[in-house]
Residue frames as qw, qx, qy, qz and C-alpha x, y, z in Angstrom:
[[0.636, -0.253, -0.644, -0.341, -56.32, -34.24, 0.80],
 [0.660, -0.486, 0.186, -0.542, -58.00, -34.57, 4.08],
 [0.410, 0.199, -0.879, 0.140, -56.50, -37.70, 6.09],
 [0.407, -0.317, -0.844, 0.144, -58.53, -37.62, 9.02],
 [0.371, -0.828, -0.142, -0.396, -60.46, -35.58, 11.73],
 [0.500, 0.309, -0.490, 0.644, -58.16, -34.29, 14.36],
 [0.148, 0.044, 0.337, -0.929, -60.25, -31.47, 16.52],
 [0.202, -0.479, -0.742, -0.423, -63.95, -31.69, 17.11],
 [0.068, 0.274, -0.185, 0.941, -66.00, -29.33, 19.30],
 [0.279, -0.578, -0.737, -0.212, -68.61, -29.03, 21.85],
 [0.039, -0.569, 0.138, -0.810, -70.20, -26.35, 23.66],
 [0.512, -0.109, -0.668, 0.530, -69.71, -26.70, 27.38],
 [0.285, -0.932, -0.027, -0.224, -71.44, -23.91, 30.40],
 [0.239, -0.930, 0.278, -0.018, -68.48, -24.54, 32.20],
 [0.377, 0.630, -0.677, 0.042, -64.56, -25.85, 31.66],
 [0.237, -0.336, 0.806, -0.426, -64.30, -27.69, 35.18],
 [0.713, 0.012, 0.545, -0.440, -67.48, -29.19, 35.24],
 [0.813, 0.456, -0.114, -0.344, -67.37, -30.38, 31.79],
 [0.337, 0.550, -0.760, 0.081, -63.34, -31.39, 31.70],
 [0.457, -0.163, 0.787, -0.382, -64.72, -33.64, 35.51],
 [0.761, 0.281, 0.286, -0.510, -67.61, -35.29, 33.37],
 [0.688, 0.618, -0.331, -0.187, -65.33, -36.56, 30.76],
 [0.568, 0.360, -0.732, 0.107, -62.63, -37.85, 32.09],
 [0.419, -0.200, 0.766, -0.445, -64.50, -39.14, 35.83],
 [0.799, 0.186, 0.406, -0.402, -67.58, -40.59, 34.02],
 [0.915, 0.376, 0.108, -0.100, -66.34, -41.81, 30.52],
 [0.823, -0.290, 0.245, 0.423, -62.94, -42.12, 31.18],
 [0.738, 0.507, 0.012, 0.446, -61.38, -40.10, 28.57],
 [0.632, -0.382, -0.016, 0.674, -57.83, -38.32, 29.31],
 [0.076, 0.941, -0.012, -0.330, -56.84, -34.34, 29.20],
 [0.797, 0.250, 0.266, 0.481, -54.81, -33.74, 26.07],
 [0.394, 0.168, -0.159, 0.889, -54.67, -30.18, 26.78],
 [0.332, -0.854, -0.328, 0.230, -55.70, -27.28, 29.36],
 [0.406, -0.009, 0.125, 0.905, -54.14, -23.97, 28.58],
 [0.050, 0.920, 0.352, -0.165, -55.43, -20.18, 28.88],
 [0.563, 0.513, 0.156, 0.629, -54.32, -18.50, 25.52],
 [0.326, -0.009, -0.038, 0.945, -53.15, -14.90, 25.93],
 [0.293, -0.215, -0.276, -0.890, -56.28, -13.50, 25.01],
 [0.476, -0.139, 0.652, -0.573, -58.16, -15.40, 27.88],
 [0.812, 0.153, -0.098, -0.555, -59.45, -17.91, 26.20],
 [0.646, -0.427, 0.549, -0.314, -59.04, -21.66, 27.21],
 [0.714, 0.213, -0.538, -0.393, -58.30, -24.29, 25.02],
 [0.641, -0.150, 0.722, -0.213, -59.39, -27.84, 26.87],
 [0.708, 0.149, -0.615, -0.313, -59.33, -30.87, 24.81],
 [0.702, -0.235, 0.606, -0.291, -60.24, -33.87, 26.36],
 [0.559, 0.411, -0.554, -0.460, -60.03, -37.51, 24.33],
 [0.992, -0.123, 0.009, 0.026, -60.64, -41.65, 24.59],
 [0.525, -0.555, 0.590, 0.260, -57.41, -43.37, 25.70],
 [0.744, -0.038, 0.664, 0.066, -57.93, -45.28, 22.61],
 [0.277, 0.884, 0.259, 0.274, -58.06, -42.63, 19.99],
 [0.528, -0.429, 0.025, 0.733, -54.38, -40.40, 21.38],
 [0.412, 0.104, 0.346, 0.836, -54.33, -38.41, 18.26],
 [0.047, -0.713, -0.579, -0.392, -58.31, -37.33, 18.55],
 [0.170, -0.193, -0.654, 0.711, -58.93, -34.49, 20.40],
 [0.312, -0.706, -0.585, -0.249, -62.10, -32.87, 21.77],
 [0.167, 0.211, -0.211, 0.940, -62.42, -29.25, 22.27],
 [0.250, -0.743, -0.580, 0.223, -64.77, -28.10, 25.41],
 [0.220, 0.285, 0.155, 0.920, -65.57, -24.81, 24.60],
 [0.006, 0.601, 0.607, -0.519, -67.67, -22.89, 27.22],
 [0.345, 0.691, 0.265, 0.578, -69.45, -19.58, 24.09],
 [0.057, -0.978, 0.079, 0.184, -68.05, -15.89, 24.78],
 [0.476, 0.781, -0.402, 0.049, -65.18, -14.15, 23.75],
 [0.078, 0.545, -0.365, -0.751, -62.95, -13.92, 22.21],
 [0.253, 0.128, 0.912, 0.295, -64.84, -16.57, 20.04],
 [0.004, 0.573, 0.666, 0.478, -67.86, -15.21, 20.23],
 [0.020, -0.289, 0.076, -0.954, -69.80, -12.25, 20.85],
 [0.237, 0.099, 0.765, -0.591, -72.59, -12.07, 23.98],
 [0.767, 0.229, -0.153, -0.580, -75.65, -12.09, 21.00],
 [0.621, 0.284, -0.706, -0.188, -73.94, -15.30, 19.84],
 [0.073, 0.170, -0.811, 0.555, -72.59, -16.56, 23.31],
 [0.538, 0.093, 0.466, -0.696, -76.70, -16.49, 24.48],
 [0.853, 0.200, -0.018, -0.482, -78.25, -18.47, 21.69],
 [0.405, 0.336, -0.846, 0.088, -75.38, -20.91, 22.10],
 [0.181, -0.149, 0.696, -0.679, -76.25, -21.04, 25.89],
 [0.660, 0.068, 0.249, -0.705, -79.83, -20.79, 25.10],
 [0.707, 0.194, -0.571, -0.370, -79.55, -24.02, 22.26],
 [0.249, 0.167, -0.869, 0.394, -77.63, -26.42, 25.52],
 [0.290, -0.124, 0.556, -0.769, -80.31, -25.54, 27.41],
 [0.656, 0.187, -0.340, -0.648, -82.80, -26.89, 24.94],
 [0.646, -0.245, 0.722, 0.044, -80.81, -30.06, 24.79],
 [0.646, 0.737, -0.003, -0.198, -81.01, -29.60, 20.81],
 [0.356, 0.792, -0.490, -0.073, -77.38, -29.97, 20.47],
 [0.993, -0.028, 0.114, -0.027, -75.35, -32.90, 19.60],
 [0.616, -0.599, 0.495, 0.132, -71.90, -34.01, 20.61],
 [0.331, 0.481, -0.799, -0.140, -71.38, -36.71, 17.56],
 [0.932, -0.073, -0.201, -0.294, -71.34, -40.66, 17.60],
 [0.214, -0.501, 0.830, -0.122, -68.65, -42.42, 20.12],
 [0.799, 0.161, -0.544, -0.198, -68.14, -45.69, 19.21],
 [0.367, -0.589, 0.646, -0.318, -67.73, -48.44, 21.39],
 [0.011, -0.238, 0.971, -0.020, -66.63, -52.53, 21.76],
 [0.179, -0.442, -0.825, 0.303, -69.77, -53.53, 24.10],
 [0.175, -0.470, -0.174, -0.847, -72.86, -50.85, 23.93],
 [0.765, -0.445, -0.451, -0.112, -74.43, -53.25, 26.45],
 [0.683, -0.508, -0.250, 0.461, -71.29, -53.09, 29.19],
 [0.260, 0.234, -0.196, 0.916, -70.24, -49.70, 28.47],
 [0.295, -0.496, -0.417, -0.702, -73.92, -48.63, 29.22],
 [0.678, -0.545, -0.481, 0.109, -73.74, -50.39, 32.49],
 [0.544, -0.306, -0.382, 0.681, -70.51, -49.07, 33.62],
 [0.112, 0.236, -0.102, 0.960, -71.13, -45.39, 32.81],
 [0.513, -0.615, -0.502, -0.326, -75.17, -45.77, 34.39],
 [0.685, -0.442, -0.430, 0.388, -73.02, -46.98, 37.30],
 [0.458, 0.034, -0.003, 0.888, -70.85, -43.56, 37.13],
 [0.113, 0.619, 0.352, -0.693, -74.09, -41.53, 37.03],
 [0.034, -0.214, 0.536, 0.816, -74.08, -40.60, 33.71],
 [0.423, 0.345, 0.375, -0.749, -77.68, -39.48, 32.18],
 [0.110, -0.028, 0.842, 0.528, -79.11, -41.80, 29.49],
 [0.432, 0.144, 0.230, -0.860, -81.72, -41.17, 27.37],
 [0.828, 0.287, -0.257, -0.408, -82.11, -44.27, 25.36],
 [0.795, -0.211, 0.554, 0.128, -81.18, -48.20, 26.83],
 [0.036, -0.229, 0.861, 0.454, -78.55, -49.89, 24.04],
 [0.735, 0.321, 0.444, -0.400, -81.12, -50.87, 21.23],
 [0.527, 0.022, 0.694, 0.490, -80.26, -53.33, 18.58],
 [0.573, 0.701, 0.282, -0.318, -80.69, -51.30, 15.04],
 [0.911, 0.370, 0.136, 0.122, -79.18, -52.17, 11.44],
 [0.438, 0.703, -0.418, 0.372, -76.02, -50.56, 11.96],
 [0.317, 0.009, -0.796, 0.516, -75.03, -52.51, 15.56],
 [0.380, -0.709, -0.576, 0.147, -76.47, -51.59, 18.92],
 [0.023, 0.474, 0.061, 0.878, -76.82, -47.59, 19.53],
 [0.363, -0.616, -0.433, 0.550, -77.47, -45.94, 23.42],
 [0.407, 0.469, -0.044, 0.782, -77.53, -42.43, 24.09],
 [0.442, -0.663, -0.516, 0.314, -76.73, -40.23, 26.55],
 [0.086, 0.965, 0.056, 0.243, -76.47, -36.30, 27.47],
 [0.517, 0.263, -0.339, 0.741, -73.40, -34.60, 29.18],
 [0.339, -0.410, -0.456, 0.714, -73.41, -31.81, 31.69],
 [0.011, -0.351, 0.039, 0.936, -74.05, -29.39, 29.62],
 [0.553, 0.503, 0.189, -0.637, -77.25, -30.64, 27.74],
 [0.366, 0.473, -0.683, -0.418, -75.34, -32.23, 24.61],
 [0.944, 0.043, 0.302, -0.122, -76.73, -35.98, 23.56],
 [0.040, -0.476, 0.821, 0.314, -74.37, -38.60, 22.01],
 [0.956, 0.051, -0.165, -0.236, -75.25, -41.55, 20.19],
 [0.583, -0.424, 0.681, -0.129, -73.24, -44.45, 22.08],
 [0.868, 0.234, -0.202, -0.388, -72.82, -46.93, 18.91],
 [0.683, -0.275, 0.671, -0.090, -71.78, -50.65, 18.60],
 [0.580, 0.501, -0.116, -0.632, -71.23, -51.21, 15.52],
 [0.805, 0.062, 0.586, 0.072, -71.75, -54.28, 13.00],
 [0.411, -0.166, 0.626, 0.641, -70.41, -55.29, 9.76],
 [0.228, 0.543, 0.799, 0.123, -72.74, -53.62, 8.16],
 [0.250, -0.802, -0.294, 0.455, -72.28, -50.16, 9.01],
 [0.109, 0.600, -0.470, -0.638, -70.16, -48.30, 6.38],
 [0.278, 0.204, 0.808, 0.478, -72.08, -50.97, 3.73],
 [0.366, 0.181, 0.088, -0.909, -74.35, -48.13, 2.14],
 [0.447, -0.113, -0.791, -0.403, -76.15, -51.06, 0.02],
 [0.458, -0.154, -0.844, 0.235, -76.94, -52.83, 3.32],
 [0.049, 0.454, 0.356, -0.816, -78.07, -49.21, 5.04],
 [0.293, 0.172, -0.357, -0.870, -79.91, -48.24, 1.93],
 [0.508, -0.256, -0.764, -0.304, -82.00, -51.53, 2.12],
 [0.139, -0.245, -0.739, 0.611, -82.34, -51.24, 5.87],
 [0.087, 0.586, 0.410, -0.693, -84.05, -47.70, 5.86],
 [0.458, 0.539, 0.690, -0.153, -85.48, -47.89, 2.49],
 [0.536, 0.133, 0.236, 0.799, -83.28, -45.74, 0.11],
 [0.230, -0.920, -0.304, 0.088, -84.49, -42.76, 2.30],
 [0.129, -0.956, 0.231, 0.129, -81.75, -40.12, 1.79],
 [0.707, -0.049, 0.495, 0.503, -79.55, -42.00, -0.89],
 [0.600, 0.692, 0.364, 0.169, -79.21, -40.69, -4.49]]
C-alpha cells in the first residue's frame, strides 16, 4: 500500500537557474545535487517544512529522454502549459507578499474560493503553481460537490 508521495517532478531549462529560484525566492532547501555516472543530475529541492518531500528539477535530454522528446518538453515550458502541482501554505495573503517582494512572477492575486484562498504563480522555467490556503472544507467532497455543482463527481 502506498503511504505517501515521496518524489515529484518538474521540468526545468536549466539546473542552476531553477535550483537559485527555489531555494532564493520560496525558500525551500537542497535535499540533493549529484551528477549520476551517466551524466545525468539528480537535484531535488524541498519546503523546510515537508524534510521527507522531495522535488526533482529535471532540465529534458538524456539519458531520460531522447532530443524528439527533450524538444516538445522544451517546447510545452515555453507555452507555459505545464504545471508544477498545488503548494500549500499557512497565509496565501502574506506568503504572496513576501515572495512578490522576492520577485517572483504571479499570475493570479490570493482569491478567496470554496476550498480556502488560492494564488498562483510561474517559476523560471514557465511552470504555474496554484499557491493554496486551505479551509476546513477542502478534502470535504460533499462540501466541494455542492460548491461546484456535482461537476466531475460520480
Amino acid at each position: 500500500m502506498i503511504t505517501k508521495l515521496g518524489v515529484a517532478s518538474v521540468y526545468v531549462h536549466d539546473y542552476d537557474e531553477a535550483k537559485a529560484f527555489f531555494v532564493d525566492k520560496l525558500g525551500f532547501e537542497v535535499r540533493h545535487d549529484v551528477e549520476l555516472d551517466d551524466g545525468f543530475r539528480w537535484l531535488t529541492v524541498g519546503p523546510p517544512a515537508q524534510p521527507t518531500f522531495q522535488f526533482a528539477l529535471t532540465v529534458p535530454g538524456p539519458p531520460m529522454h531522447d532530443d524528439e522528446t527533450a524538444t516538445m518538453l522544451r517546447t510545452l515550458m515555453a507555452k507555459g502549459v505545464l504545471s508544477g502541482g498545488a503548494w500549500n501554505t499557512d497565509d496565501c495573503a502574506k506568503t504572496y507578499a513576501e515572495y512578490s517582494a522576492r520577485g517572483v512572477e504571479f499570475l493570479q492575486e490570493p482569491t478567496t474560493r470554496p476550498y480556502g484562498v488560492e494564488a498562483v504563480f510561474r517559476d523560471v522555467s514557465g511552470n504555474w503553481y496554484s499557491l493554496n490556503e486551505v479551509n476546513e472544507t477542502a478534502f470535504d467532497q460533499e462540501a466541494m460537490s455542492q460548491a461546484f455543482g456535482d461537476a466531475g463527481t460520480g
